[in-house]
Biotite code that builds the C-alpha atoms (Angstrom):
import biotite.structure as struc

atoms = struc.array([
    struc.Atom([137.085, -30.323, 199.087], chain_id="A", res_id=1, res_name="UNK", atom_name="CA", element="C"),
    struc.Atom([138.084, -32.245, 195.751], chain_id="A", res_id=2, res_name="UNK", atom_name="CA", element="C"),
    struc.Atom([140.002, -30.083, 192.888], chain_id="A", res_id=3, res_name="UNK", atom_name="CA", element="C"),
    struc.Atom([138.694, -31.191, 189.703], chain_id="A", res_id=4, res_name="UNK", atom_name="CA", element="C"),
    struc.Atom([141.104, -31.927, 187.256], chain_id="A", res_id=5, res_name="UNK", atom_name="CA", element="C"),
    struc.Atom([140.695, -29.815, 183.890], chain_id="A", res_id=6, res_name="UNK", atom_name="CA", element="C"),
    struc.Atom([139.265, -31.948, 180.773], chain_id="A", res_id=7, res_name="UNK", atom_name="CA", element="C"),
    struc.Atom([142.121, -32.226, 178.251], chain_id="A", res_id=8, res_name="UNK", atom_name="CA", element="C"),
    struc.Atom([141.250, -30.782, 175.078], chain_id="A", res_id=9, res_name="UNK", atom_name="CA", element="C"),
    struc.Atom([141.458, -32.241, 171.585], chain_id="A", res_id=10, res_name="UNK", atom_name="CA", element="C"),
    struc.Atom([141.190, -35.934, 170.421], chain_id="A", res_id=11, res_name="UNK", atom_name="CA", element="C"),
    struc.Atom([141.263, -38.804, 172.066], chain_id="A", res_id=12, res_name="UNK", atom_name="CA", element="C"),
    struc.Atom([145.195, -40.763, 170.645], chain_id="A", res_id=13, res_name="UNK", atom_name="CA", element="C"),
    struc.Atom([144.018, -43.157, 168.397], chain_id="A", res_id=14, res_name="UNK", atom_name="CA", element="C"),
    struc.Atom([145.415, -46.767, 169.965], chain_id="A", res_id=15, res_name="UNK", atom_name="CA", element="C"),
    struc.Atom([146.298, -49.531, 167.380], chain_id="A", res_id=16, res_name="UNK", atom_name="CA", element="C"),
    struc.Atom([146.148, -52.993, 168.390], chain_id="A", res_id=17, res_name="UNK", atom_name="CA", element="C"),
    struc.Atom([149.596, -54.441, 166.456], chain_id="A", res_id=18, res_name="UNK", atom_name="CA", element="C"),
    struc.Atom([148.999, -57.378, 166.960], chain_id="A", res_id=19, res_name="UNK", atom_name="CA", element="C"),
    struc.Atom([145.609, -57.825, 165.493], chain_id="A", res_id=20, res_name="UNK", atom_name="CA", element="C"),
    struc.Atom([147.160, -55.661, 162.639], chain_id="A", res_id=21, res_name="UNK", atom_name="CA", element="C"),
    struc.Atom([149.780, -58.375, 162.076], chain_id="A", res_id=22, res_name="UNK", atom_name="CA", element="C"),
    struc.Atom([147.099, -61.203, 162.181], chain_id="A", res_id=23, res_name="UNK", atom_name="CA", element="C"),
    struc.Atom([144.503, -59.845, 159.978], chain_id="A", res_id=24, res_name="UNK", atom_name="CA", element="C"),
    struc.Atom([147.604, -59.025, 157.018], chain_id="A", res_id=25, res_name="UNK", atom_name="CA", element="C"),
    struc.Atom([148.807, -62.881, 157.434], chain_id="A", res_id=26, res_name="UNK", atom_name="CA", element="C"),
    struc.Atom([145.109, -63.685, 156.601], chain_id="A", res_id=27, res_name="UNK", atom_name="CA", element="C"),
    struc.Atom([145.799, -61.552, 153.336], chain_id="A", res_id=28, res_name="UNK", atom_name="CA", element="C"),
    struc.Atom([143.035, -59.159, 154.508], chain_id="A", res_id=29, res_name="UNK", atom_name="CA", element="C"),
    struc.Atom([142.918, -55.770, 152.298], chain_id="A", res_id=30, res_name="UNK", atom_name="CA", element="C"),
    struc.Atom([144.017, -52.652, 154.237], chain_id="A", res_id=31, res_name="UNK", atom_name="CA", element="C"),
    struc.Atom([139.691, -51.254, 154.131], chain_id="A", res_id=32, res_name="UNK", atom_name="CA", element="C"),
    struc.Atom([139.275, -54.639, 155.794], chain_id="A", res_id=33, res_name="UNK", atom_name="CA", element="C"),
    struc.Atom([141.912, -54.459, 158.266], chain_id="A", res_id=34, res_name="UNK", atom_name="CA", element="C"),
    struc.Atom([140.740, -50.349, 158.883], chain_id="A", res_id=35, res_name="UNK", atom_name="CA", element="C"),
    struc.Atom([137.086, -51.397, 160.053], chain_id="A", res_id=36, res_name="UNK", atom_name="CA", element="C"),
    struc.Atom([137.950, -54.664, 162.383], chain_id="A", res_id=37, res_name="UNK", atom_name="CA", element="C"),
    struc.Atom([140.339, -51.969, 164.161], chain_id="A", res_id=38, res_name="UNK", atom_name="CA", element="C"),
    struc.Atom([137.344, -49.057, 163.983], chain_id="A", res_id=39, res_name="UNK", atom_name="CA", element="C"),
    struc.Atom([139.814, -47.182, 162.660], chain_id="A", res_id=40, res_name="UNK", atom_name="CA", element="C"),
    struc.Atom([139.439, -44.962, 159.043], chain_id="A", res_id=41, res_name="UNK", atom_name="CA", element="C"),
    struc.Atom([141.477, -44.840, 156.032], chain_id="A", res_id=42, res_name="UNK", atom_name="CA", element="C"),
    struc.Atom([143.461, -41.852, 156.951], chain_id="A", res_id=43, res_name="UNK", atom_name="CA", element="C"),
    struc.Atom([144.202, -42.796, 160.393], chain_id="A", res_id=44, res_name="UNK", atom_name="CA", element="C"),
    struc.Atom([145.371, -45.771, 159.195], chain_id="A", res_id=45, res_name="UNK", atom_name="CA", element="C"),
    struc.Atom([147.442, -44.323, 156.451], chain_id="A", res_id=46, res_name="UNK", atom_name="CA", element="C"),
    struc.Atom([149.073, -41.858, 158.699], chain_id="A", res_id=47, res_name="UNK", atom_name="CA", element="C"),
    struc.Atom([150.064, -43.954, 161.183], chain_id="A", res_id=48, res_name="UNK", atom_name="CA", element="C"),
    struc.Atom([151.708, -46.407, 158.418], chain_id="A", res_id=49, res_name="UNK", atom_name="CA", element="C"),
    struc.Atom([153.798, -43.719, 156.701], chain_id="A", res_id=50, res_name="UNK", atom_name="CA", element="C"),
    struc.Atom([155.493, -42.520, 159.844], chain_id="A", res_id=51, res_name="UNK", atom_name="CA", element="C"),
    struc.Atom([158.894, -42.985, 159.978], chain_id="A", res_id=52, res_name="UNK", atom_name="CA", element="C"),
    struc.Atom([159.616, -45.878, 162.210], chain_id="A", res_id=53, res_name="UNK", atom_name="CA", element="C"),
    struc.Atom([156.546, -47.054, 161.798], chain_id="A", res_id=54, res_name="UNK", atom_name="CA", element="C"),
    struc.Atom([155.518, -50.114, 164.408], chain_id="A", res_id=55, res_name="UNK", atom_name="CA", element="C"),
    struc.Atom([152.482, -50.559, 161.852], chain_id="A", res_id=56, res_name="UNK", atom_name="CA", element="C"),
    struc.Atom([153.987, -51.133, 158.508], chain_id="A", res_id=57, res_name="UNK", atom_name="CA", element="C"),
    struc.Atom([156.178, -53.017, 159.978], chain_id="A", res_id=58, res_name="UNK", atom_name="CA", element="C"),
    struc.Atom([153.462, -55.091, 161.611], chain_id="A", res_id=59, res_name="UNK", atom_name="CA", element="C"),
    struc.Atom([151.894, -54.979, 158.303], chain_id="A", res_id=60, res_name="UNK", atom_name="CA", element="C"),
    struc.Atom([154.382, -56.085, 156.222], chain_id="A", res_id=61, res_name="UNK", atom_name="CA", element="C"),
    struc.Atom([155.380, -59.046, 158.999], chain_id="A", res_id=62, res_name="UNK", atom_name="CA", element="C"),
    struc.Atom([151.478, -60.157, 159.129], chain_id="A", res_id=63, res_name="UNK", atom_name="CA", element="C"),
    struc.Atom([152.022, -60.860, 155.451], chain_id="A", res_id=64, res_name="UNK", atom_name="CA", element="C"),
    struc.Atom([154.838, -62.406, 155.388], chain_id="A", res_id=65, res_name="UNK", atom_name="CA", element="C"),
    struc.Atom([153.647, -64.780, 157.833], chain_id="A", res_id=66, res_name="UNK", atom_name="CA", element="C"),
    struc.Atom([150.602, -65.797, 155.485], chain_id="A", res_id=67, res_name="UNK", atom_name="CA", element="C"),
    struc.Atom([152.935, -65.978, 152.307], chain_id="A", res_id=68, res_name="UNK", atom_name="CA", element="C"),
    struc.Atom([154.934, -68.438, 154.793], chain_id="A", res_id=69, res_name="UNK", atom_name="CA", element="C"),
    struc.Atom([152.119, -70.446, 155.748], chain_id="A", res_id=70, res_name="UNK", atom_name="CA", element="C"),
    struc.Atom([150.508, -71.202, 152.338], chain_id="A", res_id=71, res_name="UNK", atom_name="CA", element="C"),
    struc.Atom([153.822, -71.615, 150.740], chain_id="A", res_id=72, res_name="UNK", atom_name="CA", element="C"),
    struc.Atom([154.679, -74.559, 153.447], chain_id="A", res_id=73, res_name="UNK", atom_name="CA", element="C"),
    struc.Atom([151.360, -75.851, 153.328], chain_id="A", res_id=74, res_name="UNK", atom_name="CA", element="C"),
    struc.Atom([151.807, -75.913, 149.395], chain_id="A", res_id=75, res_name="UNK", atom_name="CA", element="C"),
    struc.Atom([154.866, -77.420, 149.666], chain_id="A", res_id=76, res_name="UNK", atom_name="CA", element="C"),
    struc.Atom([153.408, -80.406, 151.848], chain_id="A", res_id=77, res_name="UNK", atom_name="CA", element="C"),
    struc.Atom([150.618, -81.322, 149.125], chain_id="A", res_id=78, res_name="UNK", atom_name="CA", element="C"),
    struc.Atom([153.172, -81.487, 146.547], chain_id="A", res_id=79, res_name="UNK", atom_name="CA", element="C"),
    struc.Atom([155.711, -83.846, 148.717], chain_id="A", res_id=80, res_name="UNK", atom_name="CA", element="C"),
    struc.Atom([152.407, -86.287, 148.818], chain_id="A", res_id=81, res_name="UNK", atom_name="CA", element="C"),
    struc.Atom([152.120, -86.092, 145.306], chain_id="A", res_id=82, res_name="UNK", atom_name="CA", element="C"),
    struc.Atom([149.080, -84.167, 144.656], chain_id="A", res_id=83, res_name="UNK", atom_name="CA", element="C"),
    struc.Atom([148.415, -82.797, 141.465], chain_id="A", res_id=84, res_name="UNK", atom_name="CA", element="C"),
    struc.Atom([146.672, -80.159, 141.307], chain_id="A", res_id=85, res_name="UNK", atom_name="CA", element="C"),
    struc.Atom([149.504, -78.875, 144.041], chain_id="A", res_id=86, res_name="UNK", atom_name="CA", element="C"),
    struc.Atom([152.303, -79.443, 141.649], chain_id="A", res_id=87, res_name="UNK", atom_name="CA", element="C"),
    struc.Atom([150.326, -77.988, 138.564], chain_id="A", res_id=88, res_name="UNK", atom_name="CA", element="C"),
    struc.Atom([149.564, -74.884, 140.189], chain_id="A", res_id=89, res_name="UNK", atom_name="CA", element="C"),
    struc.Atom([153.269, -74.368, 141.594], chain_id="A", res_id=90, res_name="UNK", atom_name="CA", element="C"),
    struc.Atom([154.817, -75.215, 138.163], chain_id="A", res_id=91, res_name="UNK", atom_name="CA", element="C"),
    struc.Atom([151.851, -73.005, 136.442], chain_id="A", res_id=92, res_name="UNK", atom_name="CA", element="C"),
    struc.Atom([152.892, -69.353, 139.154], chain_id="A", res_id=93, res_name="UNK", atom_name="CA", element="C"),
    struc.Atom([157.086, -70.665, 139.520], chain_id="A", res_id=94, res_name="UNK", atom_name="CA", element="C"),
    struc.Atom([157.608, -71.027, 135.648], chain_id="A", res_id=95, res_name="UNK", atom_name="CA", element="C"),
    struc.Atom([155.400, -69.587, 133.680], chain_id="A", res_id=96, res_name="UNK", atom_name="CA", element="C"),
    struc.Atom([157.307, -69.157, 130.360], chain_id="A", res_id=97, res_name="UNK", atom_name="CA", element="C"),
    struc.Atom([156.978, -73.085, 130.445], chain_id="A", res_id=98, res_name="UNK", atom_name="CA", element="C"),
    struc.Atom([154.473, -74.180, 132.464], chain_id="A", res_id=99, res_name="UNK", atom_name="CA", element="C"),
    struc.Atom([151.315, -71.789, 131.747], chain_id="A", res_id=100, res_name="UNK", atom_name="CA", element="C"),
    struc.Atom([148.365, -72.587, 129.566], chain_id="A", res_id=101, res_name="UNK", atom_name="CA", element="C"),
    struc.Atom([148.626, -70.162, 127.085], chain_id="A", res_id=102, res_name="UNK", atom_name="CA", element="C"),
    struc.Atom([145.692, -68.678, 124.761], chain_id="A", res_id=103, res_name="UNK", atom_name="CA", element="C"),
    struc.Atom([146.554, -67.507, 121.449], chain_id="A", res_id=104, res_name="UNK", atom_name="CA", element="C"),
    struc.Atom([143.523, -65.669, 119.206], chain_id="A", res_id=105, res_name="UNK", atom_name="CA", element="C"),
    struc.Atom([144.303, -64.401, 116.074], chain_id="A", res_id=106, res_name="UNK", atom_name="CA", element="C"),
    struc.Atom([142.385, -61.945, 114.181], chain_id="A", res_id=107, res_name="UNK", atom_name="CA", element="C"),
    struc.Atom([142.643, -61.854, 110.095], chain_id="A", res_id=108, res_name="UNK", atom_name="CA", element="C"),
    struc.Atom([140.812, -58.580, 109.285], chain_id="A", res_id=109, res_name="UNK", atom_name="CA", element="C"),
    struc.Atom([140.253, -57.826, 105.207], chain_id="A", res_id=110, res_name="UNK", atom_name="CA", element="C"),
    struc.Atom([140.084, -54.341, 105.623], chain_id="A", res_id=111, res_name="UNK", atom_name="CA", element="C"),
    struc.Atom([139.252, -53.426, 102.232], chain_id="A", res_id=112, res_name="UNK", atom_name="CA", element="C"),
    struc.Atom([136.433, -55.812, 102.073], chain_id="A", res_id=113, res_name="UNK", atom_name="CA", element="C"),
    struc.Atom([134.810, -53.939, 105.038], chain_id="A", res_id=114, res_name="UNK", atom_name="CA", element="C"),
    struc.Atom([135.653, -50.504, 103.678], chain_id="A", res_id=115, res_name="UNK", atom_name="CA", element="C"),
    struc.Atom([133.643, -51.774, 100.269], chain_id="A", res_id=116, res_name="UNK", atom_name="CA", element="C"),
    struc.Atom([130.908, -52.924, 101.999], chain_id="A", res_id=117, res_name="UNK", atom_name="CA", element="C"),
    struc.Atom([130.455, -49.674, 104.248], chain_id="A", res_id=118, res_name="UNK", atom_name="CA", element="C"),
    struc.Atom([130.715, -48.069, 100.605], chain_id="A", res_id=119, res_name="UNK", atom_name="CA", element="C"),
    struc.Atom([127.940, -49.905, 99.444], chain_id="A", res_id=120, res_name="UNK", atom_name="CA", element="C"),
    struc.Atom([125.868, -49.062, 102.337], chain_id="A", res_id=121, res_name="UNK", atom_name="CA", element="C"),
    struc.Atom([126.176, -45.701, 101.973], chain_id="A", res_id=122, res_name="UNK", atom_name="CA", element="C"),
    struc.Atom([122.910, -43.877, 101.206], chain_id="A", res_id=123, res_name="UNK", atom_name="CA", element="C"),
    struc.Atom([123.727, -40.937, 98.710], chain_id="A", res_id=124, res_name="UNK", atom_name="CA", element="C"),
    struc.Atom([121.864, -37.630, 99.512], chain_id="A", res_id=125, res_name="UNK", atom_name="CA", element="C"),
    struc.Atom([121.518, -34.183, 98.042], chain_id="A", res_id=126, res_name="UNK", atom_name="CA", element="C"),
    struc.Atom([121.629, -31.320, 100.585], chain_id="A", res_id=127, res_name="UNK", atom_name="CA", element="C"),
    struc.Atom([118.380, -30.546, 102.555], chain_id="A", res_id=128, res_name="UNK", atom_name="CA", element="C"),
    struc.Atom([118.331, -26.963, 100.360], chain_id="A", res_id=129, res_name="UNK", atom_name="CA", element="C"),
    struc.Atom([117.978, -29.198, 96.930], chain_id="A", res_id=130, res_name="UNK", atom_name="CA", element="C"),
    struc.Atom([115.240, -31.588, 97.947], chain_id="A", res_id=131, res_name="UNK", atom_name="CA", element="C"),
    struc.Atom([111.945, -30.747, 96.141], chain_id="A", res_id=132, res_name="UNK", atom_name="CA", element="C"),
    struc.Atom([109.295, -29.660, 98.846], chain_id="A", res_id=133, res_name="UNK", atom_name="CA", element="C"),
    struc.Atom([106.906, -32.670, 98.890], chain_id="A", res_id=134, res_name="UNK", atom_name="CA", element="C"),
    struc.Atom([102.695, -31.581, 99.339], chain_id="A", res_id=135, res_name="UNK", atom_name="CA", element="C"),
    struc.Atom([101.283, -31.033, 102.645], chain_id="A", res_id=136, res_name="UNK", atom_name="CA", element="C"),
    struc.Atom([98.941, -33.622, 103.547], chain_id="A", res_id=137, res_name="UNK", atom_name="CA", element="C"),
    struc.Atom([96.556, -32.269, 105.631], chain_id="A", res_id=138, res_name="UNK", atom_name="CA", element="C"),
    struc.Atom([95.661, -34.205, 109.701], chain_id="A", res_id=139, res_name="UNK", atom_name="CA", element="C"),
    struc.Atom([92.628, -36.085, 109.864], chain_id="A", res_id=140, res_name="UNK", atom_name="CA", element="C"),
    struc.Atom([90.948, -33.240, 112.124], chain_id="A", res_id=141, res_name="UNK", atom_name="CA", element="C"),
    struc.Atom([92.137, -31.150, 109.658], chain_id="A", res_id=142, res_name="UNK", atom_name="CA", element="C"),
    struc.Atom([90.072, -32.582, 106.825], chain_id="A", res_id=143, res_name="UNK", atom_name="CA", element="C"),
    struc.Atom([86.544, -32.552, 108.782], chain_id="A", res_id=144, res_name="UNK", atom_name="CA", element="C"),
    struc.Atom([86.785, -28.982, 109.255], chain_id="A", res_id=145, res_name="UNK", atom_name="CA", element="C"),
    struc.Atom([87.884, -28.661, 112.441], chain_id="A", res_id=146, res_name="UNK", atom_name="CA", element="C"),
    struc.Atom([89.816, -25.710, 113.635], chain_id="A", res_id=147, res_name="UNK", atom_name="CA", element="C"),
    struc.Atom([91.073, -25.006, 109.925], chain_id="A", res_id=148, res_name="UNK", atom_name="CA", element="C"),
    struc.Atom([92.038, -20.809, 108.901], chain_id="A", res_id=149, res_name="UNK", atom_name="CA", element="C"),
    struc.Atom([92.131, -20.778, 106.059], chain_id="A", res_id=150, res_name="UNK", atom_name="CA", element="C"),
])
């Protein structure tokens, strides 16, 4: 006769695939992204990361790290073949005190001028108390008879 082994109790250990982890941060993926290609939720996620020692955020942080790498090299190619745009956009995000288009708007507000003209637009009125009652006109229905008690 077979002895059954008892059923363990309680959840299932959530298993993290690191290396898809890594992968999907060096794509630049956001962390809700990254969360539902592993089936996994927010919290999970988050708990896992803030261990100490943690394999993920380490994973994380490497995943990016590898994208920054990539684009920056690929970046760095265009602009040794002398494109452009490539060199704009690195001189635009490396030194922006120089190199950024800036937009200046200015705003020249008279501020008396406005107050005047709200003055001027204001409608003077006497309390409700002091207005002279005005003559009750009577309804239509009210004229041909109908329903009046008089």
């Amino acid at each position: 006769m077979e002895t059954k082994t008892p059923k363990k109790r309680g959840r299932k250990p959530v298993v993290i695939d690191y290396e898809r982890v890594e992968y999907l941060a060096s794509l630049n993926m956001g962390i809700m992204d990254i969360c539902r290609s592993l089936g996994i939720g927010w919290d999970t996620f988050n708990k896992h990361r803030y261990k100490k020692n943690s394999e993920l955020k380490e994973r994380l942080d490497k995943g990016k790290a590898k994208g920054l790498q990539l684009a920056t090299t690929k970046l760095m190619e265009k602009i040794q073949e002398g494109e452009f745009n490539a060199i704009q956009f690195y001189l635009k995000s490396a030194d922006r005190e120089t190199w950024a288009e800036k937009q200046t708007v200015e705003h020249n507000l008279n501020l008396a001028g406005i107050l005047d003209s709200a003055r001027a637009r204001i409608i003077e009125h006497a309390p409700a108390h002091a207005l002279p009652k005005r003559a009750r006109t009577p309804r239509a229905s009210e004229s041909e008879g109908e329903g009046v008690n008089e």
